[in-house]
Every structure is written in structure tokens, then in C-alpha cells.
MARLOTI-174106 format. One line per 10 residues: number of its first residue (from 1); for each residue x, y, z of C-alpha. Coordinates in nm, 3 decimals. Layout:
MARLOTI-174106
NUM) X Y Z  ...
***
This chain:
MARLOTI-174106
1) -2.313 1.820 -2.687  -2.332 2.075 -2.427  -2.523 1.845 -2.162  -2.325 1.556 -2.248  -2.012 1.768 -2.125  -2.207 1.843 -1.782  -2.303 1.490 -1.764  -1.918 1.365 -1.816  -1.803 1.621 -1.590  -2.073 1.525 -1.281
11) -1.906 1.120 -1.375  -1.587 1.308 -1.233  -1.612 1.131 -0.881  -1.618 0.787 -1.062  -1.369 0.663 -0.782  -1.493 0.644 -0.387  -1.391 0.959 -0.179  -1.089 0.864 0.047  -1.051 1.031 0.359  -0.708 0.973 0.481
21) -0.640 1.054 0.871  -0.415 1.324 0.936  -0.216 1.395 1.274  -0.374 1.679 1.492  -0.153 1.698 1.702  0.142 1.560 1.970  0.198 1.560 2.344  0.490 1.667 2.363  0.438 1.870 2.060  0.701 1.849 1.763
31) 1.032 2.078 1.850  0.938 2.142 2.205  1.159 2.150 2.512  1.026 2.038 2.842  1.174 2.043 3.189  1.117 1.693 3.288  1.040 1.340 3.128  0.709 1.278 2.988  0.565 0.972 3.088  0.402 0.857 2.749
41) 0.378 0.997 2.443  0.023 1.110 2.264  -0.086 1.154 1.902  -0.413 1.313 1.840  -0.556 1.211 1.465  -0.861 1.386 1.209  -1.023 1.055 1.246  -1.003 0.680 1.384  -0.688 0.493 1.318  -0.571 0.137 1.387
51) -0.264 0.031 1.596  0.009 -0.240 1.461  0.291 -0.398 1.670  0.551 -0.146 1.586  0.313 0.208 1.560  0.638 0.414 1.776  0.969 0.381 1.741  1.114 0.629 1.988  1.506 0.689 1.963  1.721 0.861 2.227
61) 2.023 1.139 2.134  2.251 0.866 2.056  2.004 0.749 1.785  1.936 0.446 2.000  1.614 0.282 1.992  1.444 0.291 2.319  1.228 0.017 2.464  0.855 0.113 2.529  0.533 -0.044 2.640  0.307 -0.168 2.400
71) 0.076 0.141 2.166  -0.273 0.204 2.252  -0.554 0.421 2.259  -0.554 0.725 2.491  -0.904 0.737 2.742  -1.061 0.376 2.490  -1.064 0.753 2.206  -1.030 0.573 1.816  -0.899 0.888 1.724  -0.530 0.886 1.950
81) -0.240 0.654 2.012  -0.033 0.658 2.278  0.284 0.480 2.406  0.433 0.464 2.783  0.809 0.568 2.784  1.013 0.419 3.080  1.130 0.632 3.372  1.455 0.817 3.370  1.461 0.920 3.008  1.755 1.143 3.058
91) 1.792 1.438 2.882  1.855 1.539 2.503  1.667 1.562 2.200  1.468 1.291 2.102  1.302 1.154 1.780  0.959 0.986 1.759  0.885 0.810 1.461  0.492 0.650 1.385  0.263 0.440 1.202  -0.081 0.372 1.241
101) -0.358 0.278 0.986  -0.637 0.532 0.877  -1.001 0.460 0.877  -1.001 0.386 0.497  -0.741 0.164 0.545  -0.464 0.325 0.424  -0.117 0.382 0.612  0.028 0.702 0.717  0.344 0.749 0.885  0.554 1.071 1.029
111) 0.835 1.122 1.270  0.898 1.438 1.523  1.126 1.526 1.695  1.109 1.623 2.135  1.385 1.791 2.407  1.408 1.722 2.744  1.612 1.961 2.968  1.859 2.103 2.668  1.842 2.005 2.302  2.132 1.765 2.209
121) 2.415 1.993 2.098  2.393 1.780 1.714  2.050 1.733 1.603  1.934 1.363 1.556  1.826 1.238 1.187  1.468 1.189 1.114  1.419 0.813 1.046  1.274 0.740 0.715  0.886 0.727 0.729  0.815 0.621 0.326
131) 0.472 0.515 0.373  0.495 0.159 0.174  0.774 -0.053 0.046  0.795 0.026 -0.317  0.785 -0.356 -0.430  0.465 -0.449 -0.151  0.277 -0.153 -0.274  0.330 -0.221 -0.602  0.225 -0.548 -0.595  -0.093 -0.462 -0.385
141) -0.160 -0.244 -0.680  -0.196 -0.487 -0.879  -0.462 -0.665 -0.677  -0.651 -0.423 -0.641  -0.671 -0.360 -1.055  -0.734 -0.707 -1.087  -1.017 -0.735 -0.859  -1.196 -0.439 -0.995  -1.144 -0.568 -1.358  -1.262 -0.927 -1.206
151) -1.598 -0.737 -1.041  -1.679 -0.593 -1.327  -1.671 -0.913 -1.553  -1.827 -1.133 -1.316  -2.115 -0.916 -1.212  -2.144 -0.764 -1.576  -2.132 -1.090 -1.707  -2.433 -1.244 -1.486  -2.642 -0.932 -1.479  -2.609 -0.967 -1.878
161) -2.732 -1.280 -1.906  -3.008 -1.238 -1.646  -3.137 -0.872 -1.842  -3.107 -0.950 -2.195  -3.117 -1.291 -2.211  -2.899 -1.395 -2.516  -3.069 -1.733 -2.703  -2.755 -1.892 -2.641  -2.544 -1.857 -2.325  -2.242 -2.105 -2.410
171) -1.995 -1.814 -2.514  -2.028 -1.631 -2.187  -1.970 -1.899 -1.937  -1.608 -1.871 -2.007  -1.608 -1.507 -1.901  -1.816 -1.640 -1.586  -1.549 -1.847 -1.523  -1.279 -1.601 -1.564  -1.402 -1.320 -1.387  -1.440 -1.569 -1.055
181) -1.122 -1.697 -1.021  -1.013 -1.390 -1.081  -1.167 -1.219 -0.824  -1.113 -1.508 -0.577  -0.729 -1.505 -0.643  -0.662 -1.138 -0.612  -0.897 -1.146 -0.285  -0.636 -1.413 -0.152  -0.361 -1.215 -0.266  -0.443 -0.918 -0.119
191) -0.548 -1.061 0.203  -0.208 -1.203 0.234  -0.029 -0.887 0.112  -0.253 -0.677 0.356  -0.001 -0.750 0.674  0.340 -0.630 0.437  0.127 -0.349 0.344  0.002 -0.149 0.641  0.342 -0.211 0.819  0.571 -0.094 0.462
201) 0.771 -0.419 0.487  0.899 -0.660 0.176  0.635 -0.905 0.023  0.827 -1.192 0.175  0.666 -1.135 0.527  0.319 -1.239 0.317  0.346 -1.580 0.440  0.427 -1.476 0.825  0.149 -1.579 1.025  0.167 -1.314 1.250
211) 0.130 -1.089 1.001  -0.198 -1.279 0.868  -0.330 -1.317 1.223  -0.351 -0.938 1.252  -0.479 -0.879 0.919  -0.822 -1.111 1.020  -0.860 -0.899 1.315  -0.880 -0.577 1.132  -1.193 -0.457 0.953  -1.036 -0.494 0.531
221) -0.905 -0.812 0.636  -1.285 -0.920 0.776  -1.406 -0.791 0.469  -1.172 -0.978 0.201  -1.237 -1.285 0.419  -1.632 -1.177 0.333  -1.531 -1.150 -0.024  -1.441 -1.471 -0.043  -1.789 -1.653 0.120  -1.975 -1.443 -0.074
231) -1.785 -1.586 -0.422  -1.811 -1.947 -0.259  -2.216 -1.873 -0.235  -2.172 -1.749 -0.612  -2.050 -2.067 -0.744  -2.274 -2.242 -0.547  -2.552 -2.044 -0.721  -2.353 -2.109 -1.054  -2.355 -2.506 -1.027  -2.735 -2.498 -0.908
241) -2.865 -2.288 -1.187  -2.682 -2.557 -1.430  -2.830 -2.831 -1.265  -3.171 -2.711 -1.271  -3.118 -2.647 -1.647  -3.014 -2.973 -1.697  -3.261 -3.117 -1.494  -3.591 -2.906 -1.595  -3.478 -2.712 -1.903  -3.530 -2.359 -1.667
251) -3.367 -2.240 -1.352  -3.566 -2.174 -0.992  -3.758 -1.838 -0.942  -3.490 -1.788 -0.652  -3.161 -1.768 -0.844  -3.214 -1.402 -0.993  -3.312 -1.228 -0.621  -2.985 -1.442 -0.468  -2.854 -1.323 -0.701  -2.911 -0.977 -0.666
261) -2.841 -1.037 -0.303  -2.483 -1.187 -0.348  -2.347 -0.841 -0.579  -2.486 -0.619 -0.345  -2.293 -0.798 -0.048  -1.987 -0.819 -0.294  -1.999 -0.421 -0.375  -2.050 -0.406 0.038  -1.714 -0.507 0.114  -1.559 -0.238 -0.103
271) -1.759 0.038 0.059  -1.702 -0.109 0.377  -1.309 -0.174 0.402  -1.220 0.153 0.197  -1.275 0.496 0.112  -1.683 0.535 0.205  -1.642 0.443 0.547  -1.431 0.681 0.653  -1.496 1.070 0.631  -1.852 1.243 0.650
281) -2.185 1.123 0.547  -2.063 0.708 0.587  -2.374 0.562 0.580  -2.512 0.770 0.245  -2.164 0.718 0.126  -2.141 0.353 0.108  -2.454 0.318 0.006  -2.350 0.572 -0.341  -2.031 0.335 -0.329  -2.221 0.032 -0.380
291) -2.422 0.150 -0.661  -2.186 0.325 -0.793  -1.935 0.016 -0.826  -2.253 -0.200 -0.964  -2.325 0.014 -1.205  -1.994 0.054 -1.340  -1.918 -0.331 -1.338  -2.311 -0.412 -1.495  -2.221 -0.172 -1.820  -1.819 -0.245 -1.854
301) -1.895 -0.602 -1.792  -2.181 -0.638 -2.014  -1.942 -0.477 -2.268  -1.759 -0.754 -2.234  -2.000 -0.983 -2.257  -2.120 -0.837 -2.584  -1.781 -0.805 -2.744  -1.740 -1.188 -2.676  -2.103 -1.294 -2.835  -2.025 -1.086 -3.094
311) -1.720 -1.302 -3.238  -1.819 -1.651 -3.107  -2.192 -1.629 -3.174  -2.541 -1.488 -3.355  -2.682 -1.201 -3.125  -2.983 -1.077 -3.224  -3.048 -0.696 -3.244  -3.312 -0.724 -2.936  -3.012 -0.861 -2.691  -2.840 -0.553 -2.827
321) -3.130 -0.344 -2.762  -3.176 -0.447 -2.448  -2.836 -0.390 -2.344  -2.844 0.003 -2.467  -3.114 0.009 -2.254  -2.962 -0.131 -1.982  -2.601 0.053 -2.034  -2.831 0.391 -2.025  -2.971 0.287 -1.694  -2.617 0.231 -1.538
331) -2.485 0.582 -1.676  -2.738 0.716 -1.521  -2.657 0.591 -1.215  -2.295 0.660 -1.208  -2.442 1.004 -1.285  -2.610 1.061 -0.998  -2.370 0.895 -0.746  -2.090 1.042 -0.903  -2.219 1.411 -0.836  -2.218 1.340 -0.465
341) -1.865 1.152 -0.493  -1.762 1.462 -0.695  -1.858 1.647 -0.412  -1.729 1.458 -0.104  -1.424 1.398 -0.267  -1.290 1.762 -0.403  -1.447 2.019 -0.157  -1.376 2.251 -0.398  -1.335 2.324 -0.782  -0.987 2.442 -0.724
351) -0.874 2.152 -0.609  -0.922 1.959 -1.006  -0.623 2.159 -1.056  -0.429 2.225 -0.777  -0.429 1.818 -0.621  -0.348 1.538 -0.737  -0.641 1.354 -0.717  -0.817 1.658 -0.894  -0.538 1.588 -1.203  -0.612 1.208 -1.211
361) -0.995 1.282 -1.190  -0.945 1.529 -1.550  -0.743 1.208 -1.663  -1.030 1.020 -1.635  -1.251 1.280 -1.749  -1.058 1.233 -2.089  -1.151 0.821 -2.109  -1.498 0.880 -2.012  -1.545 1.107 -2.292  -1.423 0.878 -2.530
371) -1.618 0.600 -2.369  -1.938 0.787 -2.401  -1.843 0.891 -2.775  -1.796 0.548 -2.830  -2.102 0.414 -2.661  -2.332 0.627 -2.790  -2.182 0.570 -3.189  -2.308 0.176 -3.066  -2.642 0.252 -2.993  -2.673 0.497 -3.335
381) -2.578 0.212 -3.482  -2.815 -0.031 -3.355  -3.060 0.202 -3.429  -3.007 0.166 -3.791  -2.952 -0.164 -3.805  -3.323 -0.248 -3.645  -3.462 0.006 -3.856  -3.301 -0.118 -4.208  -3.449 -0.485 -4.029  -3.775 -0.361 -4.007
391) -3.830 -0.190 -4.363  -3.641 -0.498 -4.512  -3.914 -0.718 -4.323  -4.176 -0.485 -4.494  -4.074 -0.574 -4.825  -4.075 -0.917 -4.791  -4.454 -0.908 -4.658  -4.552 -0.735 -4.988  -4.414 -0.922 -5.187  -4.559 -1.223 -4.985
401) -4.885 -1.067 -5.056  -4.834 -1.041 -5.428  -4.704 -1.394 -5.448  -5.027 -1.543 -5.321  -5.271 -1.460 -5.568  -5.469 -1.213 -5.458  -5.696 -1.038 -5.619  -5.899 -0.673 -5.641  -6.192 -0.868 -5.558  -6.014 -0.954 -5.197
411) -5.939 -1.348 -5.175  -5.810 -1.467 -4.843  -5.564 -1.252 -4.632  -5.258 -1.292 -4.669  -5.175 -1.325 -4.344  -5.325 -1.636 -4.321  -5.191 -1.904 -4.447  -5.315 -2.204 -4.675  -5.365 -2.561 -4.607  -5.007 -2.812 -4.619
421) -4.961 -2.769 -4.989  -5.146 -2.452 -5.064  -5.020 -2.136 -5.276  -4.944 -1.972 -4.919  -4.674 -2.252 -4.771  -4.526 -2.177 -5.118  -4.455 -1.831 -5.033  -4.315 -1.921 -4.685  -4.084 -2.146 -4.893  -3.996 -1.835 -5.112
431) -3.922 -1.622 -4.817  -3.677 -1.915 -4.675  -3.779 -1.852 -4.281  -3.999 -1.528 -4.258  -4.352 -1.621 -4.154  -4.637 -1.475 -4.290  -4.716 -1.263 -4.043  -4.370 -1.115 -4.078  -4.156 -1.238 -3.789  -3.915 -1.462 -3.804
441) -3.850 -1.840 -3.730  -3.601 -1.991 -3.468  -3.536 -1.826 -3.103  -3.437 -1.511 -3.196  -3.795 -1.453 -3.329  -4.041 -1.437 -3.025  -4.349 -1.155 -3.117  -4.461 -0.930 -3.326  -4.161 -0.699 -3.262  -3.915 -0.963 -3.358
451) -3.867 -0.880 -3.672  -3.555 -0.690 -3.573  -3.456 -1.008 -3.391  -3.207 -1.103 -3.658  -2.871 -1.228 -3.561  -2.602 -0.960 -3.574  -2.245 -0.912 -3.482  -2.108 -1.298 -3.546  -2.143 -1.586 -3.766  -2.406 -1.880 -3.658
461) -2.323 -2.133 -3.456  -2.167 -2.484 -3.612  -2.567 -2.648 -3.534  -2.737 -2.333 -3.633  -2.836 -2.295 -3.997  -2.751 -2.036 -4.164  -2.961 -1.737 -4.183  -3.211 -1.767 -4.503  -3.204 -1.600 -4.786  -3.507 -1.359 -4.728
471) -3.278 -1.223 -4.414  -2.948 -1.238 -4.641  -2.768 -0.946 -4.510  -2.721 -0.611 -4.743  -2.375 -0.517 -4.823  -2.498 -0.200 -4.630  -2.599 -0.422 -4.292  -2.295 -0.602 -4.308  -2.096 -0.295 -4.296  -2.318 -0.132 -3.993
481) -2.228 -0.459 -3.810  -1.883 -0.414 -3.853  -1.909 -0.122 -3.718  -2.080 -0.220 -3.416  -1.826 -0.494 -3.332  -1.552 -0.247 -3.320  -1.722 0.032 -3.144  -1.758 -0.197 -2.855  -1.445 -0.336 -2.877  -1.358 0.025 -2.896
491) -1.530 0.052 -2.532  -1.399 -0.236 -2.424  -1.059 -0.119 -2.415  -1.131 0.251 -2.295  -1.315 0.095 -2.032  -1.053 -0.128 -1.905  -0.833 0.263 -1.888  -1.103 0.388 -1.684  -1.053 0.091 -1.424  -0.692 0.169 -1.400
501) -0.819 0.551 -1.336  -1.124 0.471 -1.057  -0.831 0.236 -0.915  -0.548 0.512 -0.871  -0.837 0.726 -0.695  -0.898 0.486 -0.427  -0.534 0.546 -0.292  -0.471 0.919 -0.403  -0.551 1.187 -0.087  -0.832 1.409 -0.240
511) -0.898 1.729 -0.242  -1.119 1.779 0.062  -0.911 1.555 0.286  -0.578 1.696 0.125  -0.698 2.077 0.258  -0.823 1.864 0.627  -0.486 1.759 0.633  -0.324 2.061 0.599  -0.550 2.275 0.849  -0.464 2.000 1.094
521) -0.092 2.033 1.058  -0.089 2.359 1.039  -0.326 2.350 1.401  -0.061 2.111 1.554  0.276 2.341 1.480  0.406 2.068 1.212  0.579 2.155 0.924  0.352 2.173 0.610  0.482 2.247 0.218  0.649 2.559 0.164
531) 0.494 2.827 -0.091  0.653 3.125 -0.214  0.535 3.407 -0.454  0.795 3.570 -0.638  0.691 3.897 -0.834  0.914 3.981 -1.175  0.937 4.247 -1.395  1.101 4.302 -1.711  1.213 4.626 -1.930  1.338 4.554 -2.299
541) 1.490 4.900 -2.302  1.300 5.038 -2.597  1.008 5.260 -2.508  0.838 5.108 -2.796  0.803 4.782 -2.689  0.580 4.666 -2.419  0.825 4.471 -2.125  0.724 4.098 -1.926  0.598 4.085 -1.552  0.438 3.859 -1.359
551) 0.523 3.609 -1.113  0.672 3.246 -1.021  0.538 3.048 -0.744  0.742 2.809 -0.599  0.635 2.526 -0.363  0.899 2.348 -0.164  0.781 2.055 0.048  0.774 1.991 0.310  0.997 2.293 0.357  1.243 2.104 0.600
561) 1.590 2.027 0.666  1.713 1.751 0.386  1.604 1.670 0.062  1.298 1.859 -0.071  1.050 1.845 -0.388  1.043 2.183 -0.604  0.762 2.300 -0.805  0.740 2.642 -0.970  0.490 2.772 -1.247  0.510 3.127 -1.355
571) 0.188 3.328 -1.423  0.163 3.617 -1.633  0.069 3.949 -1.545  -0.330 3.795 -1.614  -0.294 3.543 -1.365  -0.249 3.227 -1.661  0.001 3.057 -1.705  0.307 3.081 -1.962  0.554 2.946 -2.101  0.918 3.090 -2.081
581) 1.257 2.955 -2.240  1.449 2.944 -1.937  1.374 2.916 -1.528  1.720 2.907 -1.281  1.602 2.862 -0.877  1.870 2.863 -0.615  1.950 2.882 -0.223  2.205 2.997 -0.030  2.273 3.074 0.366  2.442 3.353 0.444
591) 2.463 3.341 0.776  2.658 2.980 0.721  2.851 3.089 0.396  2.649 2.820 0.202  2.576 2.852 -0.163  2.469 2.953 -0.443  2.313 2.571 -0.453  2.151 2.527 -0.815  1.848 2.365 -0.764  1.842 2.209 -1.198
601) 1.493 2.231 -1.217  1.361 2.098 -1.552  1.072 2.184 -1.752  0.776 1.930 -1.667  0.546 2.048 -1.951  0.388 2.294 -1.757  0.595 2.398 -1.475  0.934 2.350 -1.372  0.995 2.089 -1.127  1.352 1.916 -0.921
611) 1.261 1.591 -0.776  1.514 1.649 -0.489  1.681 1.976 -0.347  1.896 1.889 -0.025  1.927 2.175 0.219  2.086 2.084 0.507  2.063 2.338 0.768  1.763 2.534 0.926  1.737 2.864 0.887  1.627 3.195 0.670
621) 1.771 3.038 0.311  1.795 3.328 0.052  1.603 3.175 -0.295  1.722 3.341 -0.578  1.465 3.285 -0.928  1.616 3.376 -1.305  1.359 3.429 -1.536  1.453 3.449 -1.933  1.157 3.538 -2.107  1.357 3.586 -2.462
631) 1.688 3.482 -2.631  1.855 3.824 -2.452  1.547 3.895 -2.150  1.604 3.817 -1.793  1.517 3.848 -1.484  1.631 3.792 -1.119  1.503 3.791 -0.781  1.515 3.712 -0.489  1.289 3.626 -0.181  1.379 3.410 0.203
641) 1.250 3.106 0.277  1.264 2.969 0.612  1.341 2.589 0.632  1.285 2.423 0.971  1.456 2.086 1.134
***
């Protein structure tokens, strides 16, 4: 149990390591007052970024947008934009507001603000710089779910087929089927939502050519535009294998390497438009991308597969076997490549708790479990069932044996059987499809080991007899196949959770780049989230009872004038957290006569949380915390907090 745990655990960087850029810094830098004009302004980034038609938007003190030359890179470097400003500025503070697209093709944004001569007597607004349009990311989303659920059945699906060739492939084409248009519609649909995306406009500039012109310039757009050859090839490959079937009654030596070929070049456009090929390590990266997403989509397809055989069809218990086998093979895999992912992606243990990503990757933690649990209750359970096969298959040959006569003295074997007519064809008849060797008639039965090649999981099919009445099943194997059926349905469906999971962790900041991020603003003078420790004691007044202390830790970010996010957990006096009845936070500005502002925080179920807490001047800001650790117990103090423009 214990190694299972450390195996789940290492499966934590299921999901490709993103490595979002992160502004360095600015010429002029962010609040800074210069004597004359600048010429241009200069962003310095963590990494390469790409340029769209509107990356600056620079506004003068009047909040009017000025015109500037068109954004490139400073001295040909990937890693810096730059815009020309026009001469005679004037004088003022002015706001710079940008966009530019990462290496791992995701969006950032930010704005800043600049004085030349004397800042403007009224400071300007910040323009808004939301990273997406709510309804264009959402939507994009989407895609993306759909096209790793769509991977994973077409590549499971084939690499099922190819590995543990079921007797009868009819059932699965469907799934064939499904899983490619599936994956070639949400490749269309994202490459037309790519252009609405990376600028954060509506979905109804997906049909703008202009924004689909860019989008085939840029390297995710070449790459979905790759996706989509590579699934023309695969029906190609399809339609020829079913010819040659047709045709010959067996498919060409060539279809299972092209085949091969085409999934790794699928997987390839993944690693090479996203998270891998950004960050450190790129080349070893993609390359644990690509088998990491292969492996994934070869055991939660081939689920699928299996599920789908299992209610339309006979499988016999040596296509199950194989596929155990096969689902070990691809565990182990995501084992390995999910230790370096682990790695790359978090930096540190700290961050499973203290980033986002780190919180989604214990959320997925949680459905691997149960998708382990489940798979390994499947393979128990095939385990039985070719066991109870094989001692039921014994039987049968002794009784076989006594049914043919034989004698002390030692007659013929009875392994071999009589001439058309003889006393051993009338045992075969007795045994109703059991040879007398002891394996069994039809395809499922194909060597000496077959005799756990009996159909499981489904009833026949409408031109398949029915199985005979020597391999009848046992009340006992019926109910073992039940079982099987819903253990992987049961994996079907936590597998489908774990897509949504691996998905959200392609577009959440993790912990490595999250800390990256930081350092860099923090290098470049730009405001970064707000932390404050507040220590708290309490007395109940009675020496005989013990008091509370500890401390609440509040985070506001990003610690700026306007509307800020408010997190606060309280540890006790062991560092852990608890729980209290009550937590009041509040600001005020003396020097301004503003407040007491309540900031209504709300238990989250863990800490205490206000989704918006306007403050809208700079300045020291007095935060006063009330903690209530009983019915009649409290608490308050109070600590400053400097918010910046």
C-alpha cells in the first residue's frame, strides 16, 4: 500500500510543466519620473514572447490613447518588446498598458504607469489588463478537453486493437470513428478560436481573417494546422488497412510502424505548441511530454475500448490479459515521466500547498488513487476468472479421460482421439466444444494456453453460437464478470475526471514558474501580492485555564490602489492550522480620515477569503484583524500595510 502511495504521488506531474513568461523589467521603469521624453518604450521578459497588432496601448494624462509605431523586438532579442513613441510627448503621467504571448503560448498582460517632467496632479486609471475574455476562454477550454478526451480514444482505441488483438474488431470502429472527428473538429475550433484568444477579444472575431492569418504564422497555430495532416494521414491509414482486409483477409506489414509514426507526430504537436517547449530542459521535456501523453491516451483509451467490447461483444480473458499487461506498461511510464514533470513543474514541495497548480495537482492526486484502486480490483479479477477457467478446463479433461474407456492396463491416450465414429469423438460431443487436448474451439482458442480464452464480459455475437455447455459459466464466473464490467466502467469515468485535471494544469502557472515570476517582479520594482503576519494572543482571565495565541496571515494582492483579493489563514501557536468561529479584517487611512472599511471576509473552508476589497488611495493603510476564538474570546490587532498606485 505504502509504494503504491509513492507511486501515485511521483504520477503528481500528470499535466506538462508550463512556464509562463514574466516581465523583468521596463525602460522607463514603472512609477518613475524622467526629465525628458523617452523615445520608445522597452519591456524586458523571463523568456521569449510573441508580438500581436495591438501589444501597447500607451495613453497620455488626459487618458487619451496615443498613436505609436508598430511593436517589435529590441536588438532582433525574443525575450523584449519595444514600441517607438512620437516626439514631443509633453509632460504628465502616463500609462502603458501590454500584451504579448509567452513561449507556451499563453497570454499575459500588465499595465504601468511613467512621468515625464511632473506627475499629473490626478493620477490616471490603470486600463483593465484581464488576461482573456471570459466567454473566448471559456470556450477554448472546451477544446482543449475535447481534444485530449479525442487523443486518448483515438490512439487508445488503435493501439488496442493493434496489442491485444480482439477476435472481432466491429464494436470498436465506432469509437475509431468518434475519437477522429473529434479530434479533427476541436483542432479546427481551436485554430479558429486561437486569434480571439491571445488578443482577449469576443469569439465573434473567430471568423476575422486577420485574426486567422496571424494565428498560421505563429508556432500553436503551425502546429494545429500539423494536427490536422497528421489525422488526414490517419484516415488514410484507416481506409487502407480496410481495404487490404477486404482484399487479402490481413493488413500490410507497414500499417502498425505508420502507425506508430503518425501518434508520435500527433503527441509532437502538444509538446511542441505548449507547456514543454518553453522553460528549462525543452528538448528532454518534450520528449517526457510525448510519452507521457501516449501513455495516458494508450491505457484511458484502451479502457474505453474494453468497456465498449464488453457490452456489445464476447472478449476473451487473453484480450483482457493482454490489456493488464499493457495498462501496467503505460503506468509505468507515466511513472517515470511524471517524476521529472513533478519536478520541473513545482520546484519545490511547498509549493503543492501554497499554489494553485500545487492544489489542482493533490486534486488529481485524489482521481488517480481511485483510478489505480479501481484498476488494479480489474486485474484481481481477471486473475480469478483465468484461474477458475483453467481448473474448470481440468475437470473436463478427466472426465474426458474416464469417458473413453480406459483401462489399468493403459489403452490409447486420451489425448488422442479415435477414428470419425469412435468412443473418443463421442466424448468431444459430451464436452460440446472442448478438444481433447483441452483447449477450446472457435478464435478465441489459439494454443495450449487458450484454455482461459473463454469469452467474458458480453453476450455472443447474433452469428456466434453460443458458448457450449462444457464452458457454461458458474453462477460464481458470472458474478466475477460482473464485476469486471463495472470496475472498468468504474475507470472509465474516473479517467475521463483525470482529463479534466491534466487539462486545467496545462493553463495553471506552476509552482516553479509562479516563484520565477515573482523574483522577476520583485527585480523590476513592480508591485507583487501583499503578505502580512499578524501575531495574537489571548488571556481567558482564569489562571487555570490555558489562553489562545498564534497568528493570521493575510495576503492582499496585488497590494495596489483599487480592488484587491484577501486571503487570511490563522495558525496556531504549532504552526497548523485552525479553525476559529469568527475572523473581522479591516483598513483605514488616517492620514486621509478613511475608514474603518470592513473587508466581509467569509469562511472558505479553510481560510477566510473577500473576493474584492477596494482601497482607493496609496499609502500606509492601518489593517486591523478580530480574532474570536470562543463564544466570549477575542482578539484584536493591528499591523500597516502599504498599498502603492
Amino acid at each position: 500500500m505504502l509504494l503504491g502511495t509513492v507511486l501515485v504521488l511521483l504520477l503528481l506531474g500528470g499535466a506538462p510543466a508550463s512556464a509562463h513568461a514574466a516581465l523583468r523589467g521596463a525602460d522607463p521603469a514603472d512609477g518613475s519620473v524622467v526629465r525628458t521624453a523617452p523615445d520608445a518604450i522597452t519591456l524586458t521578459f523571463t523568456e521569449s514572447v510573441g508580438l500581436l497588432d495591438d501589444s501597447f496601448r500607451v495613453f497620455d494624462p488626459d487618458n487619451r490613447r496615443i498613436d505609436t509605431g508598430e511593436a517589435g523586438h529590441a536588438d532582433g532579442r525574443a525575450d523584449t518588446a519595444r514600441v517607438e513613441l512620437p516626439a514631443k510627448l509633453g509632460t504628465g503621467t502616463f500609462t502603458v498598458a501590454w500584451r504579448v504571448v509567452s513561449a507556451d503560448s499563453h497570454p499575459i498582460a500588465g499595465a504601468f504607469t511613467f512621468s515625464v517632467g511632473t506627475p499629473s496632479a490626478t493620477p490616471p486609471l490603470l486600463p483593465s489588463t484581464s488576461v482573456e475574455n471570459p466567454v473566448t476562454g471559456g470556450l477554448f477550454n472546451i477544446g482543449r478537453y475535447v481534444a485530449y478526451l479525442a487523443a486518448a480514444l483515438l490512439i487508445g482505441t488503435a493501439a488496442f486493437i493493434a496489442v491485444c488483438r480482439p477476435p472481432d474488431v466491429r464494436p470498436l470502429r465506432g469509437l475509431l470513428a468518434a475519437g477522429w472527428w473529434a479530434l479533427a473538429g476541436s483542432t479546427v475550433f481551436l485554430l479558429l478560436l486561437r486569434g480571439p484568444y491571445e488578443t482577449g477579444s469576443g469569439p465573434a472575431r473567430a471568423l476575422d481573417p486577420s485574426n486567422l492569418t496571424r494565428t498560421l504564422g505563429t508556432r500553436p497555430g503551425l502546429a494545429l494546422v500539423a494536427r490536422l495532416v497528421l489525422l488526414a494521414a490517419v484516415a488514410a491509414l484507416l481506409l487502407w488497412r480496410r481495404k487490404a482486409l477486404r482484399k487479402s483477409g490481413r493488413s500490410s506489414r507497414a500499417v502498425l510502424p505508420t502507425g506508430v509514426a503518425l501518434a508520435l507526430g500527433l503527441a509532437l504537436t502538444w509538446a511542441a505548441a505548449e507547456h514543454a517547449s518553453a522553460g528549462i530542459q525543452v528538448p528532454a521535456a518534450m520528449t517526457s511530454t510525448v510519452l507521457h501523453l501516449l501513455a495516458m491516451a494508450v491505457w484511458l483509451g484502451g479502457l474505453a475500448a474494453l468497456l465498449t467490447l464488453f457490452h456489445r461483444a464476447s472478449v476473451p480473458s487473453r484480450v483482457v490479459g493482454r490489456f493488464s499487461q499493457l495498462a501496467g506498461l503505460s503506468v509505468s511510464v507515466l511513472v517515470v515521466t511524471g517524476v521529472y514533470q513533478s519536478w520541473r513543474g513545482l520546484g519545490s514541495m511547498s509549493a503543492l500547498t501554497d499554489t494553485t497548480y500545487g492544489r489542482v495537482l493533490l486534486a488529481k492526486l485524489a482521481a488517480v488513487t481511485l483510478l489505480l484502486l479501481a484498476g488494479a480490483r480489474s486485474r484481481r479479477t481477471v486473475t480469478r476468472e483465468r484461474t477458475a477457467r483453467s481448473v474448470t478446463v481440468e475437470t473436463a479433461e478427466t472426465r474426458e479421460a474416464a469417458g473413453t474407456g480406459e483401462t489399468a492396463a493403459g489403452t490409447r491416450d486420451a489425448r488422442v482421439p479415435e477414428p470419425v465414429g469412435g468412443r473418443a469423438e463421442g466424448a468431444a460431443d459430451g464436452l460440446a466444444g472442448h478438444r481433447v487436448d483441452g483447449t477450446v474451439d472457435g478464435p478465441a482458442g489459439d494454443g495450449p494456453d487458450a484454455a482461459a480464452d473463454a469469452p467474458v464480459g458480453g453476450p455472443p455475437l447474433p452469428d456466434k453460437p453460443r458458448p457450449p455447455a462444457g464452458g457454461a459459466l458458474t453462477p460464481a464466473e458470472d458474478a466475477q464478470r460482473r464485476a469486471l464490467r463495472r470496475s472498468v466502467l468504474a475507470e472509465v469515468v474516473v479517467s475521463v475526471v483525470v482529463l479534466v485535471f491534466t487539462t486545467v494544469l496545462t493553463g495553471t502557472l506552476p509552482g516553479r514558474a509562479a516563484a520565477e515570476a515573482a523574483t522577476a517582479e520583485q527585480s523590476a520594482g513592480l508591485p507583487v501580492a501583499s503578505v502580512t503576519t499578524i501575531p495574537f494572543s489571548i488571556g481567558t482571565g482564569d489562571p487555570g485555564v490555558r489562553g489562545a495565541s498564534g497568528k493570521v496571515q493575510v495576503t492582499l494582492d496585488p497590494g495596489r490602489v483599487g480592488d484587491n483579493g484577501l486571503q487570511a489563514v490563522v495558525y496556531g501557536p504549532d504552526g497548523g492550522f485552525v479553525s476559529i468561529p469568527e475572523l473581522r479584517v479591516s483598513f483605514s487611512l488616517p492620514g486621509q480620515d478613511i475608514g474603518p472599511l470592513d473587508a466581509k471576509v467569509t469562511d472558505r473552508g479553510g481560510y477566510w477569503g473577500a473576493a474584492a476589497v477596494n482601497l482607493p488611495l496609496p499609502g500606509t493603510w492601518e489593517m486591523k484583524v478580530t480574532v474570536r476564538v470562543t463564544e466570549t474570546d477575542q482578539v484584536s490587532e493591528s499591523k500597516p500595510v502599504e498599498i502603492v498606485r
